[in-house]
N, C-alpha and C positions, 0 to 999 in steps of 0.2 A: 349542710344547712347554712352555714355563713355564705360558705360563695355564693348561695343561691340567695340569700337575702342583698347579698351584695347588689349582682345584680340586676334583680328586680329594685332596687334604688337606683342604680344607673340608668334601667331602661327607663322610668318613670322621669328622671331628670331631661335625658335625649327627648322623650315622648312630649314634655311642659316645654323643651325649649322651638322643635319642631312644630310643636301646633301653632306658637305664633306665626312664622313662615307658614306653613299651610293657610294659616288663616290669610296673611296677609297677598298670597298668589292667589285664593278664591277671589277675595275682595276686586282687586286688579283685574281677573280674567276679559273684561269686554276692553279695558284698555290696552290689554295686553294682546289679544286676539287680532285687535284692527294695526296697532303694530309690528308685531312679530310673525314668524311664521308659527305654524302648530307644530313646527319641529323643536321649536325652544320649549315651549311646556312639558313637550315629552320627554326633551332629556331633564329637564328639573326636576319630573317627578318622577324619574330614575334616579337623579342623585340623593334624594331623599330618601327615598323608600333604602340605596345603598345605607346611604344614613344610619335607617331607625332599623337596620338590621346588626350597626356596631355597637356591641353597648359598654363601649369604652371612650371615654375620650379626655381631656385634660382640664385640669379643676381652676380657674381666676382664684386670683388670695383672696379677696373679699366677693364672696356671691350674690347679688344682685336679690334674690329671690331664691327665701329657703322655705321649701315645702317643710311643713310640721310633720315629723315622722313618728309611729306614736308609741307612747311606750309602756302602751298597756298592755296586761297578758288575759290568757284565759285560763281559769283557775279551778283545781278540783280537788276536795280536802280527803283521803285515806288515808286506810290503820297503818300507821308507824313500825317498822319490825319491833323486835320484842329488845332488841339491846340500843333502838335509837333514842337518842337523847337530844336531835332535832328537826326540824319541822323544814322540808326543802318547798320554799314559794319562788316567785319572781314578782316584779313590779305589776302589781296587780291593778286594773280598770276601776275597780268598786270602790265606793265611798263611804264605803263602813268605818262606823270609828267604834274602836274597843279600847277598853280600860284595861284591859288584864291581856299578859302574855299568853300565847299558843299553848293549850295542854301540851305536856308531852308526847304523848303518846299518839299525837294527831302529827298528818303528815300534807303540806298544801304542793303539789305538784302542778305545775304550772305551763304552758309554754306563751313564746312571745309573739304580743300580735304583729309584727313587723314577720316573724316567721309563718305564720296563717295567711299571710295576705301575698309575703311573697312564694306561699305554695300553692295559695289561690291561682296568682297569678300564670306560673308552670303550667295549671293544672288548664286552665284559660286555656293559654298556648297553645298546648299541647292538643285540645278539642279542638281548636281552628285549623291547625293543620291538618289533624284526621278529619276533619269534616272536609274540607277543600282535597287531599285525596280520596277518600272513597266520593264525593257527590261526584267529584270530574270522572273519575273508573266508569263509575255508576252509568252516567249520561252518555261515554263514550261506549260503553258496551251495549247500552239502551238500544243506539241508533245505530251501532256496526251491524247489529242483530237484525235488522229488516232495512239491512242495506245490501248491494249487490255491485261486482265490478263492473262499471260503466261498459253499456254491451253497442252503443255507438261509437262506430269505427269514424267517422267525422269528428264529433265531439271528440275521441281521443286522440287524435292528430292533431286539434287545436290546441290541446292541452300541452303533447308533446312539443308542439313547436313553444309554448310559452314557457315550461319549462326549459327547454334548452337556451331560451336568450334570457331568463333569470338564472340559469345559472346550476338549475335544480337536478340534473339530470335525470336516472329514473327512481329517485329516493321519495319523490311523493303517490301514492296510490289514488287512483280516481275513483269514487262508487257513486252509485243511486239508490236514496235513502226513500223508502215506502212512505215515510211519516212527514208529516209537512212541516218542514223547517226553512229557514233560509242556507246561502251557500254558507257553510264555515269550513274552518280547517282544526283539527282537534292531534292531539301526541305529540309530546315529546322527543320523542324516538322514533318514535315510528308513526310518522303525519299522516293523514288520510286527509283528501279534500271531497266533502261531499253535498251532493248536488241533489233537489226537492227532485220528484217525480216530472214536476212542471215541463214544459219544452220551452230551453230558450234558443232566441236565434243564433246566429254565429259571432253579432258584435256584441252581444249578450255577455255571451259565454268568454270572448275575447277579456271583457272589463273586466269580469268575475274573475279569472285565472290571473289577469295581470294585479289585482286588489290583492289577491289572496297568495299569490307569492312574494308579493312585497312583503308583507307578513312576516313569512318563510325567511325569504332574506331578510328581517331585520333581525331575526328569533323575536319574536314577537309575543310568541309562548313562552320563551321562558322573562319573559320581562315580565307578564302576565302572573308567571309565579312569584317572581321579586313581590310583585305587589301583596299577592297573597299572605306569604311569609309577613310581610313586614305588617299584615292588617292582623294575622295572627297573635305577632308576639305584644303586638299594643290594640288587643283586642276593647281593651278600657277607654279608647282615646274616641273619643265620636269624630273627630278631626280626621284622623288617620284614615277610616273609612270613606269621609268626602271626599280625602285626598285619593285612595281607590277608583271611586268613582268616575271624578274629574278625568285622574290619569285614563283610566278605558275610553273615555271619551273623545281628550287629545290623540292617544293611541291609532282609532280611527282615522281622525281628520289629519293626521300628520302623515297616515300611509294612503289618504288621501293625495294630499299633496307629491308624496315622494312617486307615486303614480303616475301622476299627470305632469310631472316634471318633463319640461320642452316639449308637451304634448299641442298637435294644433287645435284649432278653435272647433273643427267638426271632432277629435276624438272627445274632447269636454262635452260636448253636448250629448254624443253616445253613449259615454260615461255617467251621466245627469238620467239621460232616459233609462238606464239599466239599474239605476238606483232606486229610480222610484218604479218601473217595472217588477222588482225584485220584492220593492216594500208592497205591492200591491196583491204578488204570488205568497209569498212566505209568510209562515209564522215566526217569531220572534222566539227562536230558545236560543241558550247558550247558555255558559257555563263558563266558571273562574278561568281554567284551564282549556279555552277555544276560543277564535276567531270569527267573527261573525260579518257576511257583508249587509245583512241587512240593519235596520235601523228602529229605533222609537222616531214620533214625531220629534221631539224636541232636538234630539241628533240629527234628523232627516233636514230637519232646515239647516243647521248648521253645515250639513255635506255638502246641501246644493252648495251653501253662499261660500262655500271654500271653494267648491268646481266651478263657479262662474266667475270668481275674484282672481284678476288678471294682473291684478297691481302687484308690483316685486312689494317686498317687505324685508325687512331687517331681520339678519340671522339671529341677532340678540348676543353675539360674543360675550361681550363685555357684561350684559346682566349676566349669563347665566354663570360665570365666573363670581359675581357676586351673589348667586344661591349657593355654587360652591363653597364659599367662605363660610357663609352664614351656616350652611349644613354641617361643615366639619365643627365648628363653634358651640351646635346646637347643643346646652346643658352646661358648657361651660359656666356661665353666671348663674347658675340655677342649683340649689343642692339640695339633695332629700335628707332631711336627719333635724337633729334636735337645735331647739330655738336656743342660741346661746347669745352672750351680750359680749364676745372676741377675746377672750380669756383665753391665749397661745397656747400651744402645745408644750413652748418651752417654760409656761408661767410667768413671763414676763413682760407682757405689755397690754394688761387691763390699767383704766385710769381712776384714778380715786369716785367718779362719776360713776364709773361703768360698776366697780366694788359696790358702791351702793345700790345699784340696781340688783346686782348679785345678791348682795345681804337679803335685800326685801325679799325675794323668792326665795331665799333659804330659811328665812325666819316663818315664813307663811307655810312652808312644809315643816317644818319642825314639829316631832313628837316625844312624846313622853316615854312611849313602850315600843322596844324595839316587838313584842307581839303584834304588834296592829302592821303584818304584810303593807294595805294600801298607801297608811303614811310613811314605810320604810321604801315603798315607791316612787313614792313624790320628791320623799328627799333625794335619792338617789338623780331622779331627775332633773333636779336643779345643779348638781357640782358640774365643777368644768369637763369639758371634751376633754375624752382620753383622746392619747397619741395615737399618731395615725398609725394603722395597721393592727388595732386592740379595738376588739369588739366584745361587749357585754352578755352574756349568753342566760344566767339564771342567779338565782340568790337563794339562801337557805340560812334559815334562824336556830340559832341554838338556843330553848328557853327553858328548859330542865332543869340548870340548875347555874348558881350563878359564876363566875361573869358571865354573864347573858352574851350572845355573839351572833355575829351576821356574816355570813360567809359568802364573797361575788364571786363566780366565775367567768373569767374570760379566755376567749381567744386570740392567740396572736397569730399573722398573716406569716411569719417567721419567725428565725430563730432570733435573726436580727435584733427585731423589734424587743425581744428582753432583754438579751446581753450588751445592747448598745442604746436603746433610750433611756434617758434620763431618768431614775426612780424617783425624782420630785415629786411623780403623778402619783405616785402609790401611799407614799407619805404623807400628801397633803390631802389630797381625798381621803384619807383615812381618819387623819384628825377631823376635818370637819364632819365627819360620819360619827366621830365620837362626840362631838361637840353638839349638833344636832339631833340626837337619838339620843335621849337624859339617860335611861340605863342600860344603855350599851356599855360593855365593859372590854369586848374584843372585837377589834377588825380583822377580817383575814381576806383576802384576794388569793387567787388561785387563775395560772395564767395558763395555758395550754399551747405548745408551738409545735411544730415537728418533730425535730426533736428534744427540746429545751424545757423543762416545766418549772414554774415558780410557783412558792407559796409564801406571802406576803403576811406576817402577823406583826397589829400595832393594838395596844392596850393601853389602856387609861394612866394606868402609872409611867409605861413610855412617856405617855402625850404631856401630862403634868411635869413630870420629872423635865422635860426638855423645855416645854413655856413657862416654868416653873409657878405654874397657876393649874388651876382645873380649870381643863377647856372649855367644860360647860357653862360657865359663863359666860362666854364669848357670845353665844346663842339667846343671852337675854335679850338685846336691842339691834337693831342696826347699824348704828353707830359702832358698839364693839366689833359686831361680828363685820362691818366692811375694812376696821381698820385689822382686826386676823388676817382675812383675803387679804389685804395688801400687802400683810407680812410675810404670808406663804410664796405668795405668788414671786417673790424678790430672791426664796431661798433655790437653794440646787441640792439633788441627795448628798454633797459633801458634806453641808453644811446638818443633815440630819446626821447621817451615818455617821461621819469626823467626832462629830462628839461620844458618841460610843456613851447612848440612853442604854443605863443596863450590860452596858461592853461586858464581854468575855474573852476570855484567853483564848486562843487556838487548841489550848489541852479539853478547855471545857467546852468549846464547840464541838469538838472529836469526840468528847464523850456522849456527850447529849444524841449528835448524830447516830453514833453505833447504836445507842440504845434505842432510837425510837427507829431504827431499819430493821434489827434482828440482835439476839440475841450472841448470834454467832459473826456478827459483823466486823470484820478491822479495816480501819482506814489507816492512810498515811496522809500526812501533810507534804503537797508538794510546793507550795509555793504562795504569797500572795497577786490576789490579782485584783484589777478595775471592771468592775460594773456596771453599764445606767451610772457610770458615774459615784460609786461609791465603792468601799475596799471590802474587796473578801477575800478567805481563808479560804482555796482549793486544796480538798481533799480526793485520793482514789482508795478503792477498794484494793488487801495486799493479802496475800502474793497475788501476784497477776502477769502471767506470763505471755502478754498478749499486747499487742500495738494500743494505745492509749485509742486508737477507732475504735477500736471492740470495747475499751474500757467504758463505763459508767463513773462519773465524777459526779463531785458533789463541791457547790462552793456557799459557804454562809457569811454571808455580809458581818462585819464587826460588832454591829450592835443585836447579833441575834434574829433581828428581823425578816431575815429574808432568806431562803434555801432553794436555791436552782440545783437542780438535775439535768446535766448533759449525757445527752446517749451519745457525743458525736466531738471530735474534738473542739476543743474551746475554742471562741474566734481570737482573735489579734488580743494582744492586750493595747486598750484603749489609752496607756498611757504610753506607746510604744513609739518613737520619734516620725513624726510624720516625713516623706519623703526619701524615708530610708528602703533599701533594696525589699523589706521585706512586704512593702504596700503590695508590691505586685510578685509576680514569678520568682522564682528562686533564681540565682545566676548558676552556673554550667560549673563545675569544680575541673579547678587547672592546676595537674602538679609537675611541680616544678623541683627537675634532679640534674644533678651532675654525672650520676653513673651513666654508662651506655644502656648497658641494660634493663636498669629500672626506668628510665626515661620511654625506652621502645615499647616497653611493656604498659605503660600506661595513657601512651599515645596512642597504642591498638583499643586498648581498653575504653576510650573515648570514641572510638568509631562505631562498637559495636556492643557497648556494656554501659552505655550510660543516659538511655534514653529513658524516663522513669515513665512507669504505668498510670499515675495521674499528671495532666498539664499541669504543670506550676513548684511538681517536688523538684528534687535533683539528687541523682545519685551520686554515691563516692563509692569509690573502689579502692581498698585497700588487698595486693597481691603479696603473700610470701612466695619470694622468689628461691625455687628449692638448684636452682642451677643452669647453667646456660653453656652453648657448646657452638664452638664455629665448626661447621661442617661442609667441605665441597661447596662455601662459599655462601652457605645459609646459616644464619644465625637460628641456634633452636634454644626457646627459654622453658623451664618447665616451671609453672606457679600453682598457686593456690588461690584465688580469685574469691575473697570474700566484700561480699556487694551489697550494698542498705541502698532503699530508697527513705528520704525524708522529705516529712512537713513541717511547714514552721507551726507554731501552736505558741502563743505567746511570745516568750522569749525560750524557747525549749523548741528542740532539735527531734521530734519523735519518729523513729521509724516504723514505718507501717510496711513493708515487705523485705527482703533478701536472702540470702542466701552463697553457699560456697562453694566453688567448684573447681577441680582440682585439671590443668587444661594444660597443654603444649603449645605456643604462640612460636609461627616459624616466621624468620624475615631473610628479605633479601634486599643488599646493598643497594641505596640507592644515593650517589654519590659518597658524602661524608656520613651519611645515616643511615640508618636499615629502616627500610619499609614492608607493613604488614604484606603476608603472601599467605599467609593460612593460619587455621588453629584446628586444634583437636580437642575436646571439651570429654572426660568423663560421662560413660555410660551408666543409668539408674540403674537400680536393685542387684539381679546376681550380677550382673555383666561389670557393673565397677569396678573392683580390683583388678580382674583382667586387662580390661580397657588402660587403665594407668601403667600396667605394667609393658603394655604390648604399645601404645604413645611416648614412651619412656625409653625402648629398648634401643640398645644396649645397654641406657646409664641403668641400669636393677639396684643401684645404692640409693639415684635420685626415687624412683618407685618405692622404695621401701621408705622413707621419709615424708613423702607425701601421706603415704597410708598409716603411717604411726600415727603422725601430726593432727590428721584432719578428725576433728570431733575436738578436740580438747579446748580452740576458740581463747584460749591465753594469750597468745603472741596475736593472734587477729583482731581481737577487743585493746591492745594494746596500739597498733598500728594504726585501727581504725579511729583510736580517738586522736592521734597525731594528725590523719589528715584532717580530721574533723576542725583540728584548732587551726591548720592550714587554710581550711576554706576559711574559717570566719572572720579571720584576719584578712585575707585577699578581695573575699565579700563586703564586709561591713557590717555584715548583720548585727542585730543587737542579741545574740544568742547566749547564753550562759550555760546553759543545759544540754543534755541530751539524753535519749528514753531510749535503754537500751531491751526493752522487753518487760522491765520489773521494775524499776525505780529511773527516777531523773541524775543523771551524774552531772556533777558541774565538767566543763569543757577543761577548762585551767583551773588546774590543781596541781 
């Protein structure tokens, strides 16, 4: 439902920026007409119609014109379950004012008119385009049904020859339709050109074929769909539709011209009599989806004065380059959403002026009971824009019993959007929700990402404790409450969070945590980390014998306020040095030995064991080498091959796949070195001890060595964190850790 509300705000924005253009090419049309050809209309109102079928495009920092987007809901009050204790509403349309909080026991279910209107809209859509396929099916099957293949062997030689010098070969079908129509030409796929009952002569028939496979050669049909499409999905735009119009009309008169193109002065005049010959026989049908050569009056003049107008005219290059412009632009300066007075995303550049206007419309929504839905509405409507990619979805009062609480839900467009925007937004909009709403005693926010969820709680004692006043004060004047705004608007979530309102230990987050998951919960503390700019205490779930992808974490910001749950691993830690290796890909691990043979062995090991399963990890390979034997001029090593693939995750090294394999790597001399020439890799389930034994033979001592050894993972967890400290020294990285299945081990120790 967000995308779709998205959306339908975009198209609406393209639709407001397009109809000026539209409007202002009707306007022009007779000036435009007597200088241009009718080939420039037509592709202008091709680049549009392309246009208003993107409904994406790039947003100006300050928009010129913002549509009021609205943020009323529709609202419906049922029985409450038996164990709830509150009342789930949204920013409600009605102007009701109550004195008393929500019964309990009552429940106001809501949704948002922004989501009504953008399902209205879908739903719009969605009829215009089934109405334009089935009437076209409709009409096409109408007329195939008392139509028959053209049984004049004349007329079909004309035809044939005008197809072949357009180009057409035998892909168009000729028929004779019973019913009085004029000629058109109707499919997509599969064209049919069909001709009234009528007799025309032979220059007739000549015009008619060469009109109607210009057509054909331009696709002309499917341009005709462009149009349709685009009148569909801005069914609401009365603009849009003229724009339909006009374009079917240039459409004609441009395959007009492309007709009569270096035609001499008697074909024009055959052409002119076959026009109105044609409007004199025919009836007037057609349809979204077909071609038509006959004409209304108001078209029919326009044909002639295009067929008799002898004068060259200007291609129009250079304007229709600047429809282009303006069409890709269309909605740029235009924005659908809520009237704000520029209060930044980052909180920091409204002006004392602008606060005061803020103030006024928050003072003016201000209520007494957080019960009265409508004014918990209005207030909400007046704080500043959240950050981009957090959209608003529903609200719910808790009025049972006290502190009384209001709970927002939102969506975020990613995971991004929680773990890396600034929590300012959640803390200041929160006080002033407390400050605004007299007894409101809890705020909570609740954010939804992919896989990322937040639950945001700030309470009156927070908010006092930190402005060391009661906020609700701030909400008696204007004055007060614009010189608040100017004080939030300056802070950043270090400046909440840092002070640690209510701080707790990481013992006492841990426990708080277990207890409100399960009963049977254990977390470990792995580390702390940065937030939206503020510090928290990441915990996992223990034992966990599973790559921290699979894991479920948990991180709570220092002052308690705030609990993210990651299904996925953590991003970057935000305070991790910019421009270090680990912004992007991992680097390739290079070890580096003096022995012969461990050096051979880990140079094969790099050609064929260390490409990792996701772009950006990087493998290490740590091999115990159980022995090595110069043979007939072949070097044969036999190892142990234990192999991790990692990710970076903070400062923490997690591996998320590997495994160990017990192999024979054969080389042959090449100069001063041996180069790989084969290996032999142990066979799964029964077949492995054999395989190493019989890859192994003669040496049966190295065999028996490999197969004791492999499982026990002491010597390999040992080696393996050797190169580990290898690479990160040769890397750079800022690593400290690494996740070996169950816990984080520091690297150097």
């Amino acid at each position: 439902m967000n995308f779709l509300t998205e959306v339908a705000a975009r198209t609406a924005e393209i639709s407001a920026g397009a109809s000026l253009l539209i409007l202002a090419l009707f306007l022009a049309g007779g000036a435009t007409r007597k200088a241009f050809a009718a080939r420039w209309r037509y592709w202008a109102w091709l680049v549009l119609a392309v246009r208003l079928l993107v409904p994406f495009h790039f947003a100006a920092p300050a928009p010129a014109v913002t549509i009021p987007a609205p943020r009323q809901s529709l609202t419906v009050t049922v029985p409450a379950a038996r164990n709830a204790g509150s009342a789930a509403v949204a920013v409600s349309g009605t102007a009701r004012e109550t004195a008393e909080p929500l019964p309990a026991r009552q429940e106001t279910r809501t949704v948002p008119l922004r989501a009504v209107l953008a399902v209205l809209w879908a739903g719009g859509a969605a009829c215009c385009l089934v109405w334009t396929a089935v009437s076209s099916a409709q009409f096409r099957r109408r007329y195939l049904r008392w139509s028959s293949e053209e049984p004049d062997s004349e007329t079909l030689h004309l035809f044939r020859e005008a197809c072949t010098a357009a180009g057409a070969g035998n892909r168009i079908r000729l028929m004779r339709c019973k019913k009085g129509i004029s000629p058109m030409m109707t499919g997509l796929f599969r064209p049919v050109l069909l001709l009234p009952a009528e007799a025309f002569t032979p220059g007739e028939l000549r015009v008619v074929f060469r009109h109607e496979l210009t057509h054909y050669k331009r696709r002309d049909l499917w341009y005709k769909l462009l149009l349709a499409a685009a009148c569909a999905f801005h069914w609401f735009n009365p603009l849009v539709w003229l724009m339909v119009r006009e374009a079917n009309r240039d459409l004609e008169l441009s395959c007009d011209e492309a007709a009569l193109l270096g035609a001499e002065p008697a074909f024009r005049e055959e052409y002119g009599r076959a026009v109105l010959s044609v409007a004199q026989k025919g009836v007037l049908r057609r349809s979204m989806l077909s071609t038509c050569f006959g004409s209304g009056k108001k078209e029919l003049r326009r044909r002639l004065e295009t067929i008799l107008d002898t004068k060259g005219k200007r291609r129009g290059a250079a304007a229709l380059c600047l429809v282009l412009v303006l069409a890709i632009a269309c909605g740029a300066f235009i924005a659908c959403g809520p009237r704000t007075v520029g209060f930044r995303k980052d909180g920091k550049a409204i002006s004392a002026r602008q606060a005061r206007t803020m103030a006024k419309q928050m003072i003016q929504a201000r209520t007494k009971y957080i019960g009265n839905a409508s004014a918990v509405g209005r207030v909400l409507g007046t704080l500043p824009p959240l950050p981009d990619g957090i959209t608003q979805k529903e609200i719910s009062l808790q009025t049972s019993a006290k502190p009384y609480g209001l709970t927002v839900s939102y969506m975020a467009r990613n995971d991004e959007v929680l773990t890396k925007t600034d929590l300012v937004w959640a803390y200041r909009n929160a006080a002033l929700l407390l400050s605004l709403i007299q007894n409101a005693g809890r705020i909570t926010f609740q954010v939804s990402g992919p896989d990322c969820q937040m639950t945001f709680t700030y309470t009156q004692e927070q908010a006092a404790k930190l402005e060391q006043t009661d906020v609700r004060k701030f909400s008696q004047g204007e004055a007060e409450m614009g010189k608040f705004l100017m004080e939030l608007q300056s802070r950043s979530a270090a400046d909440f969070n840092g002070r640690e309102v209510g701080g707790l230990t990481a013992d006492q987050e841990q426990h708080a945590l277990e207890k409100s998951l399960s009963a049977s919960a254990q977390l470990m503390l792995l580390r702390e980390q940065t937030f939206g700019g503020a510090d928290f205490h990441l915990f996992c779930k223990v034992p966990s014998f599973q790559s921290p992808r699979q894991n479920r974490r948990y991180a709570v910001s220092k002052d308690g306020s705030t609990v993210l749950t990651l299904e996925n691993p953590c991003p970057p830690n935000s305070k991790a040095q910019k421009g270090s290796a680990q912004a992007g890909a991992l680097p390739s691990y290079v070890h580096h030995s003096d022995q012969t043979a461990e050096s051979a062995v880990y140079q094969a090991l790099a050609q064929f064991n260390s490409e990792p399963c996701t772009p950006g990890n990087v493998v290490i390979n740590a091999p115990a080498i159980y022995g090595s034997f110069e043979e007939n001029g072949v070097l044969r090593i036999f190892a142990t091959v234990h192999s991790a693939e990692y990710e970076l995750d903070g400062d923490v090294l997690n591996s998320v796949s590997g495994g160990s394999i017990p192999m024979e790597l054969r080389f042959s001399k090449n100069g001063a070195s041996w180069r790989l020439s084969g290996h032999t890799a142990a066979k799964d389930g029964s077949y492995f001890a054999d395989s190493i034994r019989s890859f192994c033979a003669p040496h049966s001592d190295v065999a028996k060595k490999m197969l004791s050894n492999y499982g026990t993972g002491k010597n390999f967890d040992k080696l393996m964190k050797k190169n580990l400290q290898e690479y990160v020294r040769q890397s750079g990285l800022k690593a400290n850790c690494f996740h070996d299945g169950a816990e984080d081990i520091p690297i150097f120790s």
